[in-house]
C-alpha positions in Angstrom: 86.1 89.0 68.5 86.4 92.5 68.7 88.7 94.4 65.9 92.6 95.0 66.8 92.9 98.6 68.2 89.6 97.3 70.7 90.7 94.1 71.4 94.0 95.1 72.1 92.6 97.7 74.2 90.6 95.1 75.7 93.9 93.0 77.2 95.5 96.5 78.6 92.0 97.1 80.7 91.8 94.1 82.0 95.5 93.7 83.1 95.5 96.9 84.5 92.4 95.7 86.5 93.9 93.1 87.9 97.2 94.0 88.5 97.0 97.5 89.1 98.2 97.5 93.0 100.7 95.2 92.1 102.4 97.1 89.2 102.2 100.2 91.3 103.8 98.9 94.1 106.5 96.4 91.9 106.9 98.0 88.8 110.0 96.2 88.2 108.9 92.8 88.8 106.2 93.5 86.3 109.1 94.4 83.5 110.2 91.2 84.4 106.7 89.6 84.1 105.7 91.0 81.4 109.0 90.1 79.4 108.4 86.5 80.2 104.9 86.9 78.4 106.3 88.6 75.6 108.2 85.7 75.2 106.1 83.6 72.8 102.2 83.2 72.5 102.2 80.1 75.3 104.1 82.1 78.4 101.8 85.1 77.4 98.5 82.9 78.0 100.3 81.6 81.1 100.4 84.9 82.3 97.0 86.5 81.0 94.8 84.1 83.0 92.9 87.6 83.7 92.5 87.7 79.8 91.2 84.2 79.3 88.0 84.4 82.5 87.3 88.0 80.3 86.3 86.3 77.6 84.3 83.6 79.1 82.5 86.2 80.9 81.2 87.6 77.9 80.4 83.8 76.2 77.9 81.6 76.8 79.0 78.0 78.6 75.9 75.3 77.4 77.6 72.9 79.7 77.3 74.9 82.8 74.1 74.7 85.1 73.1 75.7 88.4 75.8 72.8 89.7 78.1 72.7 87.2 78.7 76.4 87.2 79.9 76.3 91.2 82.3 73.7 90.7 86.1 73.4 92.5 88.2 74.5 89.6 91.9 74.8 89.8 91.3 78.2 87.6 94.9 77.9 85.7 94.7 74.9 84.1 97.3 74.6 81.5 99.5 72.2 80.1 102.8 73.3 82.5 100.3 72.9 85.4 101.3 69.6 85.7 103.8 67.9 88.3 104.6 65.5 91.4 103.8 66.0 94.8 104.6 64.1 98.1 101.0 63.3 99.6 100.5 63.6 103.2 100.8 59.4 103.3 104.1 59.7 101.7 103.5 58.4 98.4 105.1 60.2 94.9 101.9 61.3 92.6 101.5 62.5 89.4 98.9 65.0 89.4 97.6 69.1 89.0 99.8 71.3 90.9 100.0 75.4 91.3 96.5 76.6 93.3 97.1 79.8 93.2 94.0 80.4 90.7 91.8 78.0 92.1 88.2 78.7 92.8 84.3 77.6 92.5 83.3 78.0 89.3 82.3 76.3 85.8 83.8 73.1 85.7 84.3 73.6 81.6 86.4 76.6 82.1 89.3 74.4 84.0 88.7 72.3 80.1 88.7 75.1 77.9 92.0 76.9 79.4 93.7 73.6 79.1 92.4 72.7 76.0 93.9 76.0 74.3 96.9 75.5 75.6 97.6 72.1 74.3 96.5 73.7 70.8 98.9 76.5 71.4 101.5 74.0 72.4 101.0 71.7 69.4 101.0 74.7 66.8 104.5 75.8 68.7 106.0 71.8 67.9 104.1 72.2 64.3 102.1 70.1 64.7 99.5 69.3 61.9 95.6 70.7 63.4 94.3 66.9 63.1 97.2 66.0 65.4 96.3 68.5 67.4 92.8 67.9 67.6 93.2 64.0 68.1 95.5 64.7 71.1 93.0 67.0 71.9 89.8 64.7 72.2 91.9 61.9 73.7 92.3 64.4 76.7 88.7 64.7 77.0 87.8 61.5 76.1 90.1 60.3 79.3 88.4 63.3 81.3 84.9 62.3 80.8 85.6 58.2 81.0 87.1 59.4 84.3 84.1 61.1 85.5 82.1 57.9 84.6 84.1 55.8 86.9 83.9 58.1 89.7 79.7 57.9 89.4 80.1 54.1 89.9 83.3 53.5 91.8 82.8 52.6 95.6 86.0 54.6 96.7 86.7 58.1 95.4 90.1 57.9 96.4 91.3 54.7 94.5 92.6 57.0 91.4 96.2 58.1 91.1 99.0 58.2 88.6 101.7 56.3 91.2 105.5 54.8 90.7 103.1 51.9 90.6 100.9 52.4 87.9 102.7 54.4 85.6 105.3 53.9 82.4 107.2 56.1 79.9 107.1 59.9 80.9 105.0 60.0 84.0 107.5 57.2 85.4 110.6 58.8 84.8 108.9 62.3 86.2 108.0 60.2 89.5 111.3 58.6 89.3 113.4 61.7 88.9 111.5 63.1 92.0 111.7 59.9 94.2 115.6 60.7 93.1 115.9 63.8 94.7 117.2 65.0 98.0 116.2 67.0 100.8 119.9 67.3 101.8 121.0 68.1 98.2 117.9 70.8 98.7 118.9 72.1 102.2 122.7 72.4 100.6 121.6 74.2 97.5 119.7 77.0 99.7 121.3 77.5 103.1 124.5 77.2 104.4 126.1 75.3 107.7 127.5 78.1 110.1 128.3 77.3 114.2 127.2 73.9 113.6 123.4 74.8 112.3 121.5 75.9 108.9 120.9 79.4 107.6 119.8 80.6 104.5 122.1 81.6 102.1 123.0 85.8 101.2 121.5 86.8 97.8 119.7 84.6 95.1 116.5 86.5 96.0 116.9 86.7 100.1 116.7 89.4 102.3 117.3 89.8 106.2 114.7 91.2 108.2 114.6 94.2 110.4 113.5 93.3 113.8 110.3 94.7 113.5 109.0 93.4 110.6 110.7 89.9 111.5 108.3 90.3 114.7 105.4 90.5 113.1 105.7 87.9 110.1 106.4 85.4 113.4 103.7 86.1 114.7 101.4 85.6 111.6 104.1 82.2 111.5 102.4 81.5 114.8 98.9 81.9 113.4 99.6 80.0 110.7 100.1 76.9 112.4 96.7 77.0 113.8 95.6 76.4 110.6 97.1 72.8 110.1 94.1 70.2 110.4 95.0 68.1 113.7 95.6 65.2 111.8 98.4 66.3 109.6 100.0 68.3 112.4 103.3 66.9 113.9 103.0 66.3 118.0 106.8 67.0 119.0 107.1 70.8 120.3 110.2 71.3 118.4 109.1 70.5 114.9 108.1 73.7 114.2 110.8 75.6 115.7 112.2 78.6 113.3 115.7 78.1 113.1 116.1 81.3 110.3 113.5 83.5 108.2 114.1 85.8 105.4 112.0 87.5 102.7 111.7 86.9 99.4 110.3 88.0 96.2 107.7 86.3 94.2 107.5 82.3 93.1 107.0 82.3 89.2 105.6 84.4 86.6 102.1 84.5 88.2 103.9 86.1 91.6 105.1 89.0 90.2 105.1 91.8 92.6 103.9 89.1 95.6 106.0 89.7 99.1 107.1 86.2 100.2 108.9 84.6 103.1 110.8 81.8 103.8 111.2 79.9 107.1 113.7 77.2 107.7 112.4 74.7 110.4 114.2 72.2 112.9 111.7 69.7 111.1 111.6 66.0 111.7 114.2 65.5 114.6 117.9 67.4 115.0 119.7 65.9 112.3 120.7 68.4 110.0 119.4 66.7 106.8 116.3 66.7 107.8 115.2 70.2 108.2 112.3 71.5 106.7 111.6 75.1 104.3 107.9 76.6 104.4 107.2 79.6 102.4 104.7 81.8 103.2 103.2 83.9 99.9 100.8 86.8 99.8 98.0 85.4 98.1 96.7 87.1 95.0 92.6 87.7 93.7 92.1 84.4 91.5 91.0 85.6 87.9 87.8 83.3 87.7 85.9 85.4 90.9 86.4 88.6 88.8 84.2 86.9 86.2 81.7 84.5 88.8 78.6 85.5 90.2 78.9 83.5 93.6 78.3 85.9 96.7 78.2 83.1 98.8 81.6 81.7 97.6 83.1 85.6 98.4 81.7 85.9 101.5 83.3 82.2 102.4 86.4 83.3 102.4 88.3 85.0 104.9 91.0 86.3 102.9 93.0 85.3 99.9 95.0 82.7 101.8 92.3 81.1 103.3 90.8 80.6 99.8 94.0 79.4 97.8 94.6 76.6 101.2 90.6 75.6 101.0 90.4 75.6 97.6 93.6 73.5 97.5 92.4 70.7 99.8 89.4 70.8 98.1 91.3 69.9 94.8 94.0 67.7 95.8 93.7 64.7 97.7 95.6 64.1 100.6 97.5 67.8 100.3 100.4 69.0 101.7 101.0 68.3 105.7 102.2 72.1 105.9 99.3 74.0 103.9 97.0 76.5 106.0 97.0 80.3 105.8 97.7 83.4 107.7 97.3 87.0 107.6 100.1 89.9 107.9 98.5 93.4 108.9 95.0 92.1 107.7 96.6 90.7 104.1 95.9 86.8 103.2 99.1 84.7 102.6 99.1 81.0 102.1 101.8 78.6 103.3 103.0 75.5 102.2 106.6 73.0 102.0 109.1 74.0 100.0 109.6 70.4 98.5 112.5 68.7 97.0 109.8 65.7 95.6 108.0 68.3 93.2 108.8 68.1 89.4 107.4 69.6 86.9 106.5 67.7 83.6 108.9 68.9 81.2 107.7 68.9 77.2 110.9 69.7 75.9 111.1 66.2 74.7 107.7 65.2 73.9 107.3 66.0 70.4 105.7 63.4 68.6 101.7 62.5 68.5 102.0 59.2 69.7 104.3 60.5 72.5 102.4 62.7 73.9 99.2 61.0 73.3 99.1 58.2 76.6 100.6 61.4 78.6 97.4 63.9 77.6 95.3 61.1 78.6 96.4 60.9 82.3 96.1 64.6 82.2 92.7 64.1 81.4 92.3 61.3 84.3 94.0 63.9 86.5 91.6 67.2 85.7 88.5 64.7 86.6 90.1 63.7 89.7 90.5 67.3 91.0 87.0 67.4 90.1 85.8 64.7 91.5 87.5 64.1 94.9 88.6 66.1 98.0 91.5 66.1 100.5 90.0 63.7 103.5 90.9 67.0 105.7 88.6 69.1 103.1 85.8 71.0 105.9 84.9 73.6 102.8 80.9 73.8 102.6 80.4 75.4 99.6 80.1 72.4 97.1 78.7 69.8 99.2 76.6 67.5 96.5 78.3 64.7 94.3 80.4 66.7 91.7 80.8 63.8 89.3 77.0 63.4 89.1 76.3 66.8 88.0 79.4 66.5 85.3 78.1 63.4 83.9 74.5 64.7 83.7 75.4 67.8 82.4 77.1 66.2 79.4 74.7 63.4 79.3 74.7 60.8 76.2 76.2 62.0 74.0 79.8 62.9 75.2 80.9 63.2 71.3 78.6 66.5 71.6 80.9 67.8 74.6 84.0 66.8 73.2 83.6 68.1 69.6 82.5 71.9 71.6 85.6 71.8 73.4 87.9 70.6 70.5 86.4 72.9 68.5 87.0 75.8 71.1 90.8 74.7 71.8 91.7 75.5 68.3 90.0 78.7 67.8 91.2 80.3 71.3 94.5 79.4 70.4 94.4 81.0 67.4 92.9 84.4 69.2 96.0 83.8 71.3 98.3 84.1 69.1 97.0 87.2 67.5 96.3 88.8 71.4 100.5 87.5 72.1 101.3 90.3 69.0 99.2 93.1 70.3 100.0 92.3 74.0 103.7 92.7 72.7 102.7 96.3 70.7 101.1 97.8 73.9 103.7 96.3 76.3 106.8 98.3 73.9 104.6 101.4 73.4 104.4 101.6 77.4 100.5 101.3 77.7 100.0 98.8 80.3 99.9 100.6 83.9 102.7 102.6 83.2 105.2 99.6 83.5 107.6 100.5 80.7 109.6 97.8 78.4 112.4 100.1 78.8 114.6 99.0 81.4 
């Protein structure tokens, strides 16, 4: 790696690349991002994903060939990236969440990122390095036992970590999500007024002017074009906009992102039942700054279109509400608000053997996403058996594969770590697109 003053060059470039518009246009809401990263060396990498495809760009990948190199890949693949959903059949998984980063690409970069993060997890619990490492190989381990069983198994889809098949962590995540509410949801974020729902004042809302309200209905309208026949609901009124208001960014990897949100008559009139969509500007995923796929670029309509593709390309049986729009030619992506999404929480996983059965159904999970495609997937861009060219790729000796990727974990962390301090220097000193730390 390069010395300090050029490395820590290095990170300013290439965050100024890619977030250049977005700090000019949302200074403030990069102050606020780039606090969060300053935070410690794991919400820096969480942020930096820019940072991360830089390196591999300038690194040679030995397990990446003319298929395994043009791969789905969720392109964020870290240890927070974790979480339930609500499949379209109605049944609580345990699985990859977050697409905002997702992409074709080399499957061993989806590895690597979460690989490093688990390291850079580990050395914030202090953890010992042969803890680390051993939780680190029984994630891969899992992954590549995973992609086995996908080259022989008769149904792709038969993987999933359910209320049925799960214990210890992963259960009480599903459970505390099968515990919540839509009501206690709808309650928490609008208001009853005359009878009906509205969103609430403040907490990140804004009203609309009638013109700009106009035209994000109308991209609302084109939206729902997008929904695959199969997942759409038949009644007229489902989709009826009983409010709208903007909003600012989702998360630390939204900073600076216009948003709306849309509060639907949803499921029939009763007033429990209604239904929030949010509708994001979709953002340049890191990993196409750094891969050489024209064809994959030219697939794409927009941003939106990609993140919703690349999504049911990923996820199996995704989200009834996910499809895409565009407002005044810019991609957005559109999905459910949920009140069934929970996020694994490591707070109190702290021990080895704890968090041991939990990184192997990680591992399970990253070659599912892989491996197997929403049934609604039409994407044409990686059209031959995925788990084929994983497993030949790594071939017999999987010890080989694993011991490259353990082996990388610890060291990126480690240049994490160092990168977190200088990110920090340049961040105070008021060198990063002009966004200053003083507020």
């Amino acid at each position: 790696m390069p010395a300090a003053p050029k490395r820590q060059q290095l990170i300013v470039d290439t965050l100024e690349e890619a977030f250049a518009e977005l700090m000019k246009a949302d200074p403030t809401a990069f102050r606020s991002k780039f606090r969060k990263m300053a935070a410690d060396p794991f919400a820096f990498y969480r942020g930096s994903a820019c940072v991360f495809y830089a390196d591999m760009a300038a690194s040679r990948d030995r397990w990446a060939d003319e298929r395994t190199s043009r791969i789905w890949i969720h392109g964020d693949l870290h240890a927070e990236n974790f979480g339930t959903y609500m499949n379209s059949h109605g049944i609580l998984v345990f699985d990859v969440n977050d697409f905002d980063e997702a992409y074709v690409g080399h499957f061993s970069w989806d590895l690597r990122r979460f690989v490093a993060s688990l390291a850079l997890m580990g050395w914030q619990k202090a953890l010992p390095e042969d803890s680390v490492r051993a939780l680190t190989r029984a994630y891969l381990e899992a992954y590549v036992d995973q992609v086995h069983h996908y080259v022989h198994a008769k149904d792709d889809t038969d993987y999933a970590l359910r209320l049925d098949n799960t214990d210890g962590v992963l259960a009480d995540v599903l459970n505390q999500a099968r515990n919540a509410s839509r009501l206690h949801m709808l309650d928490a974020l609008t208001l009853l007024e005359n009878n009906d729902r509205h969103f609430r004042e403040g907490g990140g809302n804004r009203k609309l002017k009638t013109r700009e309200r106009n035209t994000v209905m109308a991209a609302f309208e084109r939206y729902l074009e997008t929904i695959p026949d199969a997942k759409r609901e038949q009644h007229e009124e489902f989709y009826a906009v009983k409010d709208l208001v903007g909003k600012s960014g989702f998360g630390i990897g939204s900073a600076g992102l216009p948003a709306y949100s849309f509060l639907l008559e949803g499921f029939n009139q009763a007033l429990e039942n209604d239904v929030i969509l949010t509708m994001k500007q979709a953002n340049v995923p890191a990993a196409s700054r750094v891969a050489d796929l024209p064809d994959v670029r030219e697939y794409f309509e927009h941003e939106g279109h990609r993140t919703a593709v690349s999504q049911r390309a990923l996820q199996v049986r995704a989200d009834r509400f996910l499809g895409w729009t565009t407002i005044k030619g810019v991609g957005y992506v559109v999905d459910e608000l949920s009140p069934y999404e929970t996020d694994l929480s490591w707070g109190d996983l702290n021990e080895p053997d704890e968090i041991e059965p939990v990184v192997e159904a990680l591992g399970r999970a990253t070659a599912k996403i892989h491996c197997v495609s929403d049934e609604d997937s039409e994407q044409g861009l990686v059209e031959f058996q995925t788990e084929e060219a994983i497993a030949e790729v790594i071939g017999d000796d999987a010890d080989a594969f694993v011991d490259d990727l353990e082996s990388f974990g610890i060291d990126y962390a480690d240049r994490v770590r160092k990168d977190h301090a200088l990110f920090v220097n340049a961040f105070r000193e008021g060198s990063i697109g002009g966004v200053s730390a003083a507020g």
